[in-house]
C-alpha positions as CSV (number, residue, x, y, z in Angstrom):
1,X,0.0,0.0,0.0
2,X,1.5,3.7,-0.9
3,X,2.0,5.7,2.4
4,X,1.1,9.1,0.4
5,X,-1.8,8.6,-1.6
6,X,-2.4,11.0,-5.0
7,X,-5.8,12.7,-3.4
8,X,-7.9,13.1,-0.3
9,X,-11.1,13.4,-0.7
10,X,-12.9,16.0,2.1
11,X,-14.8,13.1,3.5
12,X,-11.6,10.5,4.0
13,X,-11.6,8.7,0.7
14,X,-8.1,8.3,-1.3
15,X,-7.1,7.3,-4.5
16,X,-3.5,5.8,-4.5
17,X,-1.1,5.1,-7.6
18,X,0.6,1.9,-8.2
19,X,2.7,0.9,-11.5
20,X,1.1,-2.9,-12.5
21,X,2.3,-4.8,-15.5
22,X,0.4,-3.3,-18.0
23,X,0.9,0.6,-16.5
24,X,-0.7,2.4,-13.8
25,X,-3.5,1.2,-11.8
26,X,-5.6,3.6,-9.3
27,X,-6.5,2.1,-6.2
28,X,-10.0,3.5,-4.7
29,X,-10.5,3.4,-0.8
30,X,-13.2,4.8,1.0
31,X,-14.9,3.5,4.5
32,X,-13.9,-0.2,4.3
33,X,-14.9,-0.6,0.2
34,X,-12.0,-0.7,-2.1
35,X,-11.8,-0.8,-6.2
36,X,-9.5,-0.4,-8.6
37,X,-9.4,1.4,-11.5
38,X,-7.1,2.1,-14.7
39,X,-7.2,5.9,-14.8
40,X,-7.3,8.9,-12.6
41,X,-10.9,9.6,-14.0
42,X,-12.4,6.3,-13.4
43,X,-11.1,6.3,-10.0
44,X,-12.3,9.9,-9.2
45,X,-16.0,9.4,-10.1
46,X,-16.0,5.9,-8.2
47,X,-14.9,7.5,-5.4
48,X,-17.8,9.4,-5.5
49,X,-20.2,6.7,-6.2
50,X,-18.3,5.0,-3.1
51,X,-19.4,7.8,-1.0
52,X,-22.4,8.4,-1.9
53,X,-22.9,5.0,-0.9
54,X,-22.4,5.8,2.8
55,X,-24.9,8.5,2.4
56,X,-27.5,6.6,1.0
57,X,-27.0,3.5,3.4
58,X,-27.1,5.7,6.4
59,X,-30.5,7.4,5.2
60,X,-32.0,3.8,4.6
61,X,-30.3,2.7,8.2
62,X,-32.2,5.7,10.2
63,X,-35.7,4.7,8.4
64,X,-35.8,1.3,9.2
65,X,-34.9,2.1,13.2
66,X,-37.3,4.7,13.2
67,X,-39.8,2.2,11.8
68,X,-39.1,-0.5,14.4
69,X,-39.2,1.9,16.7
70,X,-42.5,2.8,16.2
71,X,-43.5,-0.4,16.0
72,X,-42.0,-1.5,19.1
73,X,-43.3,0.8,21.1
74,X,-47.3,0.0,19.6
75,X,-46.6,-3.1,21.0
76,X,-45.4,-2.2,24.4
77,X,-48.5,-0.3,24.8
78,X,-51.2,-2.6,23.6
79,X,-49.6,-5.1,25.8
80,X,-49.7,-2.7,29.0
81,X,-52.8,-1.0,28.3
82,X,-55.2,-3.5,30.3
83,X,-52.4,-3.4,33.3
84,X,-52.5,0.9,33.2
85,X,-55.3,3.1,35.2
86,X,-56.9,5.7,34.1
């Protein structure tokens, strides 16, 4: 792995150079998800996509807790409601 990689992204993702066999390869590493790529470009808009991935998964992560919940708590009342006074 290259100790200096070619570019940061603001949110933590790098893109790191490494000659391969056939010329340079771009490696793409953002939040435990990895790729490589065979040009600067390539591996510039993937990072992106890679990031936008955490985004998106964090989004869908907060629905579905916020949805069980809700539900969770329905059943804890319906199950104490005969047990509560008025």
């Amino acid at each position: 792995m290259s100790n200096n990689p070619l570019y940061v992204s603001k949110r933590g993702g790098t893109i790191s150079c490494f000659r391969g066999d056939t010329g340079l390869l771009f490696l793409v590493y953002s939040d435990r998800l990895s790729l490589f790529c065979n040009d600067l470009w390539a591996a510039k808009a993937q990072l992106d996509r890679l990031e936008g991935f955490q985004d998106r998964s964090g989004e869908i992560n907060l629905q579905a807790m916020n949805q069980h919940g809700k539900s969770l708590r329905d059943f804890v009342e319906s199950a104490a409601a005969p047990y509560l006074e008025e």
